[in-house]
Biopython code that builds the backbone (N, CA, C, O; Angstrom):
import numpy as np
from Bio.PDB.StructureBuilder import StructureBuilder

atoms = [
    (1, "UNK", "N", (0.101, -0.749, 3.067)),
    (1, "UNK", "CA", (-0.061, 0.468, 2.318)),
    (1, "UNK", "C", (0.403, 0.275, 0.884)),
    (1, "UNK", "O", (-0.221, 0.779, -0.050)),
    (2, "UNK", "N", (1.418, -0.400, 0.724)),
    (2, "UNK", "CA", (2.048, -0.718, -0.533)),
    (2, "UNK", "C", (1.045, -1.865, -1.427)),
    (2, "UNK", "O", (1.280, -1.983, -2.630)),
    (3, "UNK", "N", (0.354, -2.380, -1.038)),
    (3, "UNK", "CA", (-0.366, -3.060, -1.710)),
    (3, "UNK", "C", (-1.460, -2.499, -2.390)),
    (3, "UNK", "O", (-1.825, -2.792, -3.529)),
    (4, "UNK", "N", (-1.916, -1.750, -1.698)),
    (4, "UNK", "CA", (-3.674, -0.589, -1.660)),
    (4, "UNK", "C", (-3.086, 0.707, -2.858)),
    (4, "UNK", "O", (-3.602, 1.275, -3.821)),
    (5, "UNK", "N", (-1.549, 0.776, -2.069)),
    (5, "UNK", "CA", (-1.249, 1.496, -3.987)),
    (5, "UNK", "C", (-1.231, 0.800, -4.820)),
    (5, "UNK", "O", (-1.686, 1.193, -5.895)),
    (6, "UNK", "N", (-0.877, -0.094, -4.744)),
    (6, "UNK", "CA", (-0.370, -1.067, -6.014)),
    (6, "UNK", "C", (-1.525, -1.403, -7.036)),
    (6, "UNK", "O", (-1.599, -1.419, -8.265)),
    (7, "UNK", "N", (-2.495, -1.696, -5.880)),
    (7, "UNK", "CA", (-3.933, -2.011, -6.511)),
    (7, "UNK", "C", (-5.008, -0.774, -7.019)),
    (7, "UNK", "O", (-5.950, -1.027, -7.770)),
    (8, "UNK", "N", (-4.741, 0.518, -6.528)),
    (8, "UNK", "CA", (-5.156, 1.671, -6.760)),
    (8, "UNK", "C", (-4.551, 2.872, -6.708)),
    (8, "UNK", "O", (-4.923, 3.741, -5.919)),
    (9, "UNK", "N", (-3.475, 3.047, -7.616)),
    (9, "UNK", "CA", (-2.565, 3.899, -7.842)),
    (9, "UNK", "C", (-3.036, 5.420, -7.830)),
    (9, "UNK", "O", (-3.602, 5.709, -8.884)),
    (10, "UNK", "N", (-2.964, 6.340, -7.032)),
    (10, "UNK", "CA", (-3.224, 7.482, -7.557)),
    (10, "UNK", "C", (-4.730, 8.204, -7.286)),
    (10, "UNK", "O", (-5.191, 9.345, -7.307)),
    (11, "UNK", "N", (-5.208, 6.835, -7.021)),
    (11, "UNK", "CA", (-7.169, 7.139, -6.369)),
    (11, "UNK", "C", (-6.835, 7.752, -5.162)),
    (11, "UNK", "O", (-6.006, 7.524, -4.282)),
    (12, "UNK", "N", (-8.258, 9.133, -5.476)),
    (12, "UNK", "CA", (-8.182, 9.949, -4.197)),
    (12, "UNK", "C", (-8.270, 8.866, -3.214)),
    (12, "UNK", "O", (-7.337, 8.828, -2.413)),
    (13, "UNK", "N", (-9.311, 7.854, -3.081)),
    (13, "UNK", "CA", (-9.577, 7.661, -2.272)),
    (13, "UNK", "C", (-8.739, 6.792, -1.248)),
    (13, "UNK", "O", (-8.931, 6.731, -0.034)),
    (14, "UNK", "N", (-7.622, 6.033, -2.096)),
    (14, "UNK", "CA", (-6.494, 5.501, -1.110)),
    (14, "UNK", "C", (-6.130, 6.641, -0.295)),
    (14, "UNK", "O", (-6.369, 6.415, 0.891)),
    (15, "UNK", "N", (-5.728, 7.573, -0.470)),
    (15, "UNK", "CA", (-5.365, 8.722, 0.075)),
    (15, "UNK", "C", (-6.448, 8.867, 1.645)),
    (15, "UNK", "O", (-6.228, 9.001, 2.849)),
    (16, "UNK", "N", (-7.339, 8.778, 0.997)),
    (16, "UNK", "CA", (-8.937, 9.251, 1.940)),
    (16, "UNK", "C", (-8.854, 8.215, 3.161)),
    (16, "UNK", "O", (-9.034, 8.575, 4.324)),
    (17, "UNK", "N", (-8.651, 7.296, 2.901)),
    (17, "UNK", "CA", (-8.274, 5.651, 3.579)),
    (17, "UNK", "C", (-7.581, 5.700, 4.340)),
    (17, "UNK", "O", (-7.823, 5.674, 5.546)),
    (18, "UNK", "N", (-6.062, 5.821, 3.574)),
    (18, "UNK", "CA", (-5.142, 5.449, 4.327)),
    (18, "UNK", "C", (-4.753, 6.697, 5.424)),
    (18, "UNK", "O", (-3.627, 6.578, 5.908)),
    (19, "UNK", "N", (-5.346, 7.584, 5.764)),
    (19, "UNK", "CA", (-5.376, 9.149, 6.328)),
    (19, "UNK", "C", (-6.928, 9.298, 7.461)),
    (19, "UNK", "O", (-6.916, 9.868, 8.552)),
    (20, "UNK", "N", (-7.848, 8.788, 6.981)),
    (20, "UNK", "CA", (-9.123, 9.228, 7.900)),
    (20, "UNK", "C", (-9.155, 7.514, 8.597)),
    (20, "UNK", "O", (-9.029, 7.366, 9.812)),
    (21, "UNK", "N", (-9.294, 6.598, 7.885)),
    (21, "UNK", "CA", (-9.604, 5.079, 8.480)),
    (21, "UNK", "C", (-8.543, 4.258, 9.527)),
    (21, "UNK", "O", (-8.858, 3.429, 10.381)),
    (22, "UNK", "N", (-7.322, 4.705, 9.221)),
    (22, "UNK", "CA", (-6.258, 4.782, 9.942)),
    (22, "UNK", "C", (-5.726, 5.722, 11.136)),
    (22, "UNK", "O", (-5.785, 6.951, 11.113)),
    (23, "UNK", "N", (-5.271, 5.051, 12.038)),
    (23, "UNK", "CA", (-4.356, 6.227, 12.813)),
    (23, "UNK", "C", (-3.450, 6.995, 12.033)),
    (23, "UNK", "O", (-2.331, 6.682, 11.625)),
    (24, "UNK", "N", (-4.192, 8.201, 11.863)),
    (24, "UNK", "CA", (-3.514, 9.129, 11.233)),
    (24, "UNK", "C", (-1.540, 9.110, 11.580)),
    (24, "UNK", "O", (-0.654, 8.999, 10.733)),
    (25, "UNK", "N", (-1.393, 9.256, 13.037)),
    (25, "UNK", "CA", (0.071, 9.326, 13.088)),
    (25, "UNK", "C", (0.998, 8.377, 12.388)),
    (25, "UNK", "O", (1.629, 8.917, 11.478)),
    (26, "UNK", "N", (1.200, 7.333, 12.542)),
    (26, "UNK", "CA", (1.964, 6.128, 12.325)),
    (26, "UNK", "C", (1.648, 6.491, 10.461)),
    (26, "UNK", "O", (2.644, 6.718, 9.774)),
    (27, "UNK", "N", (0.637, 6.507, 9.977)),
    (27, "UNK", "CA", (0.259, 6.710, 8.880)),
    (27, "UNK", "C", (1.043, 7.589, 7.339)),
    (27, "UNK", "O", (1.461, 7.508, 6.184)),
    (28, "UNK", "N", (0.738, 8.527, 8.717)),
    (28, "UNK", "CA", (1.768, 10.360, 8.272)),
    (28, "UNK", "C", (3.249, 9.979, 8.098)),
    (28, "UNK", "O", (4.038, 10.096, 7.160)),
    (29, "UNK", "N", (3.350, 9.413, 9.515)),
    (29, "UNK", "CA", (5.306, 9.210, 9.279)),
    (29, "UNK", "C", (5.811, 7.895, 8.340)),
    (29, "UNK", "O", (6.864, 7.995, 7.710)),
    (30, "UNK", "N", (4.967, 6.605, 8.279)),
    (30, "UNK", "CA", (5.012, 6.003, 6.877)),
    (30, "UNK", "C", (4.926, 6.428, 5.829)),
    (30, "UNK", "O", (5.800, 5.867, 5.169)),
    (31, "UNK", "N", (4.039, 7.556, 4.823)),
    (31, "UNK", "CA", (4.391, 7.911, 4.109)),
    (31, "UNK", "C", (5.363, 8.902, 3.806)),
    (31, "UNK", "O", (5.937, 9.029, 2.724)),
    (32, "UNK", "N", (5.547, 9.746, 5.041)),
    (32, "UNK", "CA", (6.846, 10.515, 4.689)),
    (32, "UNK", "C", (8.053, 9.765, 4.487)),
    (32, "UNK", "O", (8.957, 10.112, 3.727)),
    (33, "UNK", "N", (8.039, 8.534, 5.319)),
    (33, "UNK", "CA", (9.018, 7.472, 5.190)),
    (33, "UNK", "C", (9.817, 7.258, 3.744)),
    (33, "UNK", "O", (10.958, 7.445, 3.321)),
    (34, "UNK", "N", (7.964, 6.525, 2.998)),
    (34, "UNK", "CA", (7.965, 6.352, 1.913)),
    (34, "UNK", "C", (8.595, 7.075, 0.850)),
    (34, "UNK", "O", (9.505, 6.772, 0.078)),
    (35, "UNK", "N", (7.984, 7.971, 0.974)),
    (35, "UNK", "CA", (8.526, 9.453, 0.026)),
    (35, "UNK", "C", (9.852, 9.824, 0.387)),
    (35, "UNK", "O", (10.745, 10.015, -0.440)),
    (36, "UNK", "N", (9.947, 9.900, 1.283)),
    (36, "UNK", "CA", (11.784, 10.410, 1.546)),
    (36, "UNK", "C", (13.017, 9.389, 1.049)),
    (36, "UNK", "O", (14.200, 9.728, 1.016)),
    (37, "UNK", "N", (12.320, 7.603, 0.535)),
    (37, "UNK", "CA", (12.691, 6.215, -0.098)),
    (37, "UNK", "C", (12.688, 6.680, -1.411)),
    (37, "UNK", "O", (13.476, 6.253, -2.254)),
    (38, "UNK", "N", (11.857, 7.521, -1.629)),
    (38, "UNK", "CA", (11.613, 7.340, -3.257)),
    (38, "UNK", "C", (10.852, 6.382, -3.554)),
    (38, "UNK", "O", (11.182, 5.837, -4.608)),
    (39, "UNK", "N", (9.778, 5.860, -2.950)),
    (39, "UNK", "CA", (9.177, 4.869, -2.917)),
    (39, "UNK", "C", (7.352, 5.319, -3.585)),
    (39, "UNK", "O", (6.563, 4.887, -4.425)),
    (40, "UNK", "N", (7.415, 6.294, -2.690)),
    (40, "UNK", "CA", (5.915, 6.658, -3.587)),
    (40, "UNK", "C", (6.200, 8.512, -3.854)),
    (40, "UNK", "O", (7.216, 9.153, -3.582)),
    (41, "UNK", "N", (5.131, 8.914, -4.360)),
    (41, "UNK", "CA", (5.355, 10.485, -5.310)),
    (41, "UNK", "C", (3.936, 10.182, -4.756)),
    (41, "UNK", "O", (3.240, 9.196, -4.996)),
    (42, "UNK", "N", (3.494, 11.885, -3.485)),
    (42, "UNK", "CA", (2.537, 12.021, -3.322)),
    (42, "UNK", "C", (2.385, 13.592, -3.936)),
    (42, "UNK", "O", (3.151, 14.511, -3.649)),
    (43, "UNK", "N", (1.039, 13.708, -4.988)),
    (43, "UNK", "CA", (0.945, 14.737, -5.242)),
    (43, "UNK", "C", (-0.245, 15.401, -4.989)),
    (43, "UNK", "O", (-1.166, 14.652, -4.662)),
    (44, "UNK", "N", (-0.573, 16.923, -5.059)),
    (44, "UNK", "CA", (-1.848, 17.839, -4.719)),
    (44, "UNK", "C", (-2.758, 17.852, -6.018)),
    (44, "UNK", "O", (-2.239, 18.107, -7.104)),
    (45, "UNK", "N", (-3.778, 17.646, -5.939)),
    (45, "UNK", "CA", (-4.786, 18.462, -6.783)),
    (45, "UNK", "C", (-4.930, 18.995, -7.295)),
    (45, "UNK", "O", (-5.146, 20.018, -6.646)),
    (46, "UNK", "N", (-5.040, 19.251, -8.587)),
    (46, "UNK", "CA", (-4.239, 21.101, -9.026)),
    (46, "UNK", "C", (-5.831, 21.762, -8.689)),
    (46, "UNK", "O", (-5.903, 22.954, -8.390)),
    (47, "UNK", "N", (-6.879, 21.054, -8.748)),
    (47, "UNK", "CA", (-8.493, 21.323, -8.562)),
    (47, "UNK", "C", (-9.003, 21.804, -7.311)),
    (47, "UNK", "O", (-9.689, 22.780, -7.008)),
    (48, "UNK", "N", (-8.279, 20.481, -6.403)),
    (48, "UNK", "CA", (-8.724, 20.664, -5.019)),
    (48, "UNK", "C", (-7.087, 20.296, -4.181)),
    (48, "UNK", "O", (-6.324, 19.343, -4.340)),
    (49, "UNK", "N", (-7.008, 21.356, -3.382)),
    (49, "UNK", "CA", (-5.535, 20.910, -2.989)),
    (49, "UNK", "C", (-5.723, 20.159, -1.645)),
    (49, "UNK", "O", (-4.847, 19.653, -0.944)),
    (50, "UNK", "N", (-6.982, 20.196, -1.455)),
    (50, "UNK", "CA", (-7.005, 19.181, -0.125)),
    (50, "UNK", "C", (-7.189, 17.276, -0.323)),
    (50, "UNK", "O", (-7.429, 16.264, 0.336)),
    (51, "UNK", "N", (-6.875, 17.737, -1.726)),
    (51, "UNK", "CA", (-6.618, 16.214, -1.931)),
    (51, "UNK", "C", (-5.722, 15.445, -2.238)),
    (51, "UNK", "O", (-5.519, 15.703, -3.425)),
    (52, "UNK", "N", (-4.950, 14.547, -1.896)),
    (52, "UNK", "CA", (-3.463, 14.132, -2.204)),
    (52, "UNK", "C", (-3.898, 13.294, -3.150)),
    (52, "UNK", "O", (-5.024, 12.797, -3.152)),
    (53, "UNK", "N", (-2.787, 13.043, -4.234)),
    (53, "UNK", "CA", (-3.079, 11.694, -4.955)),
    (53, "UNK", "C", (-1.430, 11.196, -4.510)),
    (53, "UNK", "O", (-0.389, 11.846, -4.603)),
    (54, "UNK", "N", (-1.638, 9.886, -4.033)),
    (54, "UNK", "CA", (-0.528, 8.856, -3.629)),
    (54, "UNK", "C", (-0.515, 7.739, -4.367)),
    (54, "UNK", "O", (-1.499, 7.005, -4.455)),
    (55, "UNK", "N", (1.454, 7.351, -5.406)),
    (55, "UNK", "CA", (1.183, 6.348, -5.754)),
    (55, "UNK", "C", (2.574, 5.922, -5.684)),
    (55, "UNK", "O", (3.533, 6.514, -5.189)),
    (56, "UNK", "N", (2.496, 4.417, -6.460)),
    (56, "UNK", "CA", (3.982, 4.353, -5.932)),
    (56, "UNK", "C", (5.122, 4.777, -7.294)),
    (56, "UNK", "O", (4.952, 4.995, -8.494)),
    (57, "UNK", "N", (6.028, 4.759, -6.607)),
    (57, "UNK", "CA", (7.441, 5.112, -8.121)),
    (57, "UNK", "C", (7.708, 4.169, -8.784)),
    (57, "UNK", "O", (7.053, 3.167, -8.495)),
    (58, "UNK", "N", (8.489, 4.053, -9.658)),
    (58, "UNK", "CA", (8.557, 2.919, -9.696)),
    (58, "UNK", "C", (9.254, 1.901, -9.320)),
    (58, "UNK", "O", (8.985, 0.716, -9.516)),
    (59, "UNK", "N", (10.898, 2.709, -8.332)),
    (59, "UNK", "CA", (11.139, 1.845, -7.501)),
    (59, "UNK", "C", (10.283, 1.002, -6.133)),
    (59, "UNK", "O", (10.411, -0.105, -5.611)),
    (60, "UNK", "N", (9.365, 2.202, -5.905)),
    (60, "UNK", "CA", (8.115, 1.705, -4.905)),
    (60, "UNK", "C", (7.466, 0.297, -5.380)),
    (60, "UNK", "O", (7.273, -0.649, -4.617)),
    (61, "UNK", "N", (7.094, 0.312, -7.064)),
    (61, "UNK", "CA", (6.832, -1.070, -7.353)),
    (61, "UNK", "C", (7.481, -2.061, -7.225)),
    (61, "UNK", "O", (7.157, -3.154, -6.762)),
    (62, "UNK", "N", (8.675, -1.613, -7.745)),
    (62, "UNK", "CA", (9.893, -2.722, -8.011)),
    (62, "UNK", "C", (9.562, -3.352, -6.450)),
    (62, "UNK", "O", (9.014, -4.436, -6.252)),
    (63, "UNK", "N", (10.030, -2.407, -5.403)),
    (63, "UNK", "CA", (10.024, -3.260, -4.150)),
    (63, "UNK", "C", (8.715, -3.670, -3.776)),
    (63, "UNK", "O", (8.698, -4.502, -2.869)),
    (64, "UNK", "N", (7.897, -3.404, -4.111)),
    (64, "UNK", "CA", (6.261, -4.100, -3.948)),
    (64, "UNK", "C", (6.248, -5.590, -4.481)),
    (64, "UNK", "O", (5.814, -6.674, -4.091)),
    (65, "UNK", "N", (6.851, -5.161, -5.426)),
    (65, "UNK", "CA", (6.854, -6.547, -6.431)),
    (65, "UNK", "C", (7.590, -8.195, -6.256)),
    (65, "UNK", "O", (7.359, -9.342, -6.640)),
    (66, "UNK", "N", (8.573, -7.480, -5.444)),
    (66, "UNK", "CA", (9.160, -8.019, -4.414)),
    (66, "UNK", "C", (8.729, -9.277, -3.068)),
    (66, "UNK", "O", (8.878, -10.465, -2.785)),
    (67, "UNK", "N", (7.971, -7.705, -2.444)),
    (67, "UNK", "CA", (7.213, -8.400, -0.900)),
    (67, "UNK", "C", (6.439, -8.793, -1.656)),
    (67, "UNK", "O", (5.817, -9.497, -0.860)),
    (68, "UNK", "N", (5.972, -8.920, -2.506)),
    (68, "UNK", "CA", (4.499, -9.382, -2.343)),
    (68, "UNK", "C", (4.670, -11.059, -2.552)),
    (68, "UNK", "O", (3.928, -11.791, -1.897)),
    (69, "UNK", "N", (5.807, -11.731, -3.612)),
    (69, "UNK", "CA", (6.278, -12.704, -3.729)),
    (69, "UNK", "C", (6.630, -13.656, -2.155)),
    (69, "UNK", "O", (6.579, -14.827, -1.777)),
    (70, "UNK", "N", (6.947, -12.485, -1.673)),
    (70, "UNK", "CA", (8.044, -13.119, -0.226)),
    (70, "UNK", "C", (6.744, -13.479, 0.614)),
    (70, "UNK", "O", (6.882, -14.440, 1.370)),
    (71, "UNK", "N", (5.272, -12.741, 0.597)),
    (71, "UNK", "CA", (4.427, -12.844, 1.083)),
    (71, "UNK", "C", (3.694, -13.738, 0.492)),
    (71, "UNK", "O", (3.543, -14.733, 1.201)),
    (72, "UNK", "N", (3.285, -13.779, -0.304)),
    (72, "UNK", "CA", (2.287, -14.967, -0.574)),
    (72, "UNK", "C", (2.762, -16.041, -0.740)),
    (72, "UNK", "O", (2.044, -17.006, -1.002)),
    (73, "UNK", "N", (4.337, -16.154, -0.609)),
    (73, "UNK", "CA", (5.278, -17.546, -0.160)),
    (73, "UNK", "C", (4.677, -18.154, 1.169)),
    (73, "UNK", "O", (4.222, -19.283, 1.349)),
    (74, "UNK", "N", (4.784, -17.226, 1.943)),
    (74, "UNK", "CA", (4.917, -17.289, 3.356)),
    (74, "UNK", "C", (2.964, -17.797, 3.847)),
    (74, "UNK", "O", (2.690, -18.619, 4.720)),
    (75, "UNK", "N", (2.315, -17.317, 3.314)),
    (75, "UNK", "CA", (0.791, -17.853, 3.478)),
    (75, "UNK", "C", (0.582, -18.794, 2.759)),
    (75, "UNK", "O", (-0.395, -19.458, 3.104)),
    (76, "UNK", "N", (1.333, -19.286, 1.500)),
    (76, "UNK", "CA", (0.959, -20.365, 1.025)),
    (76, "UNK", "C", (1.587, -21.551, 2.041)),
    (76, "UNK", "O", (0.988, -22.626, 2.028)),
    (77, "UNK", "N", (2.687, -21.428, 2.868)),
    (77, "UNK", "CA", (3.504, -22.103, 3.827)),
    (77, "UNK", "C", (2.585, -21.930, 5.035)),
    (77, "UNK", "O", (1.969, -22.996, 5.036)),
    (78, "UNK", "N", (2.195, -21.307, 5.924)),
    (78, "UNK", "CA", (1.004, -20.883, 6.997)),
    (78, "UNK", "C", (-0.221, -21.943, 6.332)),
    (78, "UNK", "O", (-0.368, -22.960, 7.008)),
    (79, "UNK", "N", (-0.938, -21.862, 5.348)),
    (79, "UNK", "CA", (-1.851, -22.486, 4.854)),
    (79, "UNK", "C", (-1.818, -23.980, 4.584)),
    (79, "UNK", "O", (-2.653, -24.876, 4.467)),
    (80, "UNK", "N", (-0.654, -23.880, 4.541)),
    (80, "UNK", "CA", (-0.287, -25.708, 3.909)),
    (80, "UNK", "C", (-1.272, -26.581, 5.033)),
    (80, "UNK", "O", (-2.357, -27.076, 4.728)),
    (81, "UNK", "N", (-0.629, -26.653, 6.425)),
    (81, "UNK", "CA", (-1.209, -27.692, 7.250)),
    (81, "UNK", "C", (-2.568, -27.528, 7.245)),
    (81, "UNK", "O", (-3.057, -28.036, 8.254)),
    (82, "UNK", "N", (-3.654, -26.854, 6.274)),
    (82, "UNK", "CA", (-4.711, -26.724, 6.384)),
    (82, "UNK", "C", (-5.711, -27.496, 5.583)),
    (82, "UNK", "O", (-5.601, -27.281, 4.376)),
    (83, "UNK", "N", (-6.603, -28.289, 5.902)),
    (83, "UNK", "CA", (-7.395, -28.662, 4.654)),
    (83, "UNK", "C", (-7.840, -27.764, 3.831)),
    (83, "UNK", "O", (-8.012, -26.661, 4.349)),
    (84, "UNK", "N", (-8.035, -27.835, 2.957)),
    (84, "UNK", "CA", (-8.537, -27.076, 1.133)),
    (84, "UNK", "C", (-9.955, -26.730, 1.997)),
    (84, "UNK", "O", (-10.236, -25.605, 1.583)),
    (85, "UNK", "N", (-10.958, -27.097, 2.947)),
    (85, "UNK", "CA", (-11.961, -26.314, 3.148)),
    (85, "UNK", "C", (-11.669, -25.423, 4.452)),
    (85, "UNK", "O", (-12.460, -24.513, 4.701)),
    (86, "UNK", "N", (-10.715, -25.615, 5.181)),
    (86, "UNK", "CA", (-10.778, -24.635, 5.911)),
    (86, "UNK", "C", (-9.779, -23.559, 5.295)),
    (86, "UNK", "O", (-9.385, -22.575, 5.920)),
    (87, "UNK", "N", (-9.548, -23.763, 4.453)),
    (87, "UNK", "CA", (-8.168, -22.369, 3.839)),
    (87, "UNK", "C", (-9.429, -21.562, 3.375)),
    (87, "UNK", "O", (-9.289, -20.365, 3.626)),
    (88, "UNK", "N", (-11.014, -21.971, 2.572)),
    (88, "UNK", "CA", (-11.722, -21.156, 2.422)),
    (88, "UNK", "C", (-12.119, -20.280, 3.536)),
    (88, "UNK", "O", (-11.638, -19.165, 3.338)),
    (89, "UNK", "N", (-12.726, -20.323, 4.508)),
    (89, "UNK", "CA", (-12.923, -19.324, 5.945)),
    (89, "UNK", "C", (-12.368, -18.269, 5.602)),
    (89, "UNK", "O", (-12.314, -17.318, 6.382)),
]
sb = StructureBuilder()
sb.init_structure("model")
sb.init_model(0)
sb.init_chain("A")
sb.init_seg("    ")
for serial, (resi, resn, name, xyz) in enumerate(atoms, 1):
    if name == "N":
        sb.init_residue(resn, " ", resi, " ")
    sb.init_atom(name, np.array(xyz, "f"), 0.0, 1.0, " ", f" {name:<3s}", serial, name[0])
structure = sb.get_structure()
């Protein structure tokens, strides 16, 4: 979820995504999670209130900014024993 903000801050449509394409439950209580962290600021529509815009804070980045290091450590390590054409697949 933290990535899909990261990469689209504030688009209805992360919102639309991460709410209809997803199991809504697990979904709901992650971002309340989030938000209760101070991690993301979900706000209403002033247009349409059935639309959330979700993004992250900027401690939400800070710690994005974070995993994402710790993660693409960790696949560049997963990937290693791989030849250069099968890492494409």
């Amino acid at each position: 979820m933290m990535s899909l903000l990261a990469i689209e801050a504030g688009h209805h449509r992360i919102a639309h995504l991460l709410r209809h394409r997803l199991d809504k439950g697990p979904v709901s209580r992650t971002l309340a999670l989030m938000q209760k962290r101070g991690l993301i600021a979900i706000r209403t529509d002033p247009r349409d209130g059935r639309k959330p815009s979700i993004s992250l804070t900027p401690k939400g980045r800070q710690v994005h900014d974070q995993v994402i290091v710790a993660a693409l450590e960790r696949e560049r390590r997963l990937l290693a024993c791989l030849r250069k054409d099968e890492r494409k697949s």
